[in-house]
C-alpha positions as CSV (number, residue, x, y, z in Angstrom):
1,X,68.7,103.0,119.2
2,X,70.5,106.4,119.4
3,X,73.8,107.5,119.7
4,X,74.1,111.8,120.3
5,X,76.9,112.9,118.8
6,X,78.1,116.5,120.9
7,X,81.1,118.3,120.8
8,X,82.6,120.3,123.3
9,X,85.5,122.5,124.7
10,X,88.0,120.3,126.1
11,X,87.6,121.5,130.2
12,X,84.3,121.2,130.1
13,X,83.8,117.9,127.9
14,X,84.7,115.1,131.1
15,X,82.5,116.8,133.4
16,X,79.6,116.9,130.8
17,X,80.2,113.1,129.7
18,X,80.2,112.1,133.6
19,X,77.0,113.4,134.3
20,X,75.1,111.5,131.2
21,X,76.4,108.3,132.5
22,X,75.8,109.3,136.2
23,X,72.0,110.7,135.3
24,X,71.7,107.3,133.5
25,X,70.9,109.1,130.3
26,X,74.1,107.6,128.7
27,X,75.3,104.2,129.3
28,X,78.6,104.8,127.8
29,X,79.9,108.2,126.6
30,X,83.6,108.2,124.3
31,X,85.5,111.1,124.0
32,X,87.9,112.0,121.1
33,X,90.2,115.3,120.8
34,X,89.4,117.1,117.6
35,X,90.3,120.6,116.0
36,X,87.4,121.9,114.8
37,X,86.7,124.5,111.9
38,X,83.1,126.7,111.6
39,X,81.5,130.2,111.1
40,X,79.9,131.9,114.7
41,X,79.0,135.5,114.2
42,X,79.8,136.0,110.5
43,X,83.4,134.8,111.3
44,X,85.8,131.4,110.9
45,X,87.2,130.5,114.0
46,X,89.6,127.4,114.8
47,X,89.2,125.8,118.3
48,X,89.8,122.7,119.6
49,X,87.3,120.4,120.9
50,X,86.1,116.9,122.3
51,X,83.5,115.0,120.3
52,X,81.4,112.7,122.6
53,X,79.3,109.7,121.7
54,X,76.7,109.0,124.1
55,X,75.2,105.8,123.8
56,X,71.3,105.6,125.1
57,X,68.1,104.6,124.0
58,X,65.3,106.1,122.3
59,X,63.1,106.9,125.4
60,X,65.8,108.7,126.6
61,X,67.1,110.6,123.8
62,X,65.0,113.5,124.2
63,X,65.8,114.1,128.4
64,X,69.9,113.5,127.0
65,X,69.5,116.6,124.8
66,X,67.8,118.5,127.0
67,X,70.5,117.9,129.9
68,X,73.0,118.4,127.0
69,X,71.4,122.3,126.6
70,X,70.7,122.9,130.3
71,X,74.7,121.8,130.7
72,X,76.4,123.2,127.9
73,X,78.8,126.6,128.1
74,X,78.0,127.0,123.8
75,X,75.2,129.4,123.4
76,X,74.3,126.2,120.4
77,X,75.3,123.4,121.0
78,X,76.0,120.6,118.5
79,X,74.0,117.3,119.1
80,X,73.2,114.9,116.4
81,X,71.1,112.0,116.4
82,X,73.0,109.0,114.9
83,X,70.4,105.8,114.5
84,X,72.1,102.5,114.1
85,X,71.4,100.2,111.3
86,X,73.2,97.5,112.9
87,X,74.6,96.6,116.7
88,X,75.6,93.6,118.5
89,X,72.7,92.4,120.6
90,X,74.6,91.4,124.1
91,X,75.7,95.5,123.6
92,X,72.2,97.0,123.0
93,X,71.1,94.5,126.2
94,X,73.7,96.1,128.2
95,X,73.2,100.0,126.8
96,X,69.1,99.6,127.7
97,X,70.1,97.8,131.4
98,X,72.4,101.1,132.1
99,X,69.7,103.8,130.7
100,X,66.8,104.2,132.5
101,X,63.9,105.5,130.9
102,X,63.1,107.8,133.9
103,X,64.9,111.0,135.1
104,X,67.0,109.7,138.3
105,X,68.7,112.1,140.9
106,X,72.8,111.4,141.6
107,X,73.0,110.4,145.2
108,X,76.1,111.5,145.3
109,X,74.2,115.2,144.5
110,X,71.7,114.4,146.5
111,X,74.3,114.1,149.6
112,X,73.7,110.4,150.2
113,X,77.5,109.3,149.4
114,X,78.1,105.9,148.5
């Protein structure tokens, strides 16, 4: 059972962590602040950022990082695959009840409000 590790720029981190969890691809996603340090284009640049951890499952791993790509302003975006060795069972019932294992269209997007 998966958890993508992604980081992105700070305006556009909430909006990309809401539609994981509203596209059911995520059933949780935690953001952290974080100053981050790497080469792009033969230089080092210092920016800050927002790690995310989306927590889904492994059937939908592979549509999360897709969505992550289609999504994301970085021409590469970082997503890692964390597996966990160990995880507390009523949490990985409630993580695979919240992530379905199909693509699912907002409503909200699809103009039927709530």
């Amino acid at each position: 059972m998966p958890t993508a590790y992604i980081t992105a720029p700070p305006e556009e981190a909430p909006d990309l962590a809401e539609a994981l969890v509203d596209e059911r691809l995520a059933a949780c996603v935690n953001r952290f602040p974080c100053s981050s340090v790497y080469r792009w284009d033969g230089e080092v640049h210092r920016d800050d950022e927002v790690v995310l951890l989306a927590k889904t499952t492994d059937e939908a791993y592979d549509r999360l990082e897709s969505r992550v790509e289609e999504l994301h302003p970085y021409d590469v975006p970082c997503v890692e695959r964390f597996e966990e060795g160990d995880l507390l069972d009523s949490f990985a019932r409630w993580r695979d009840e919240e992530v379905t294992s199909e693509a699912v269209v907002n409503e909200d997007a699809a103009g039927e409000g709530r």
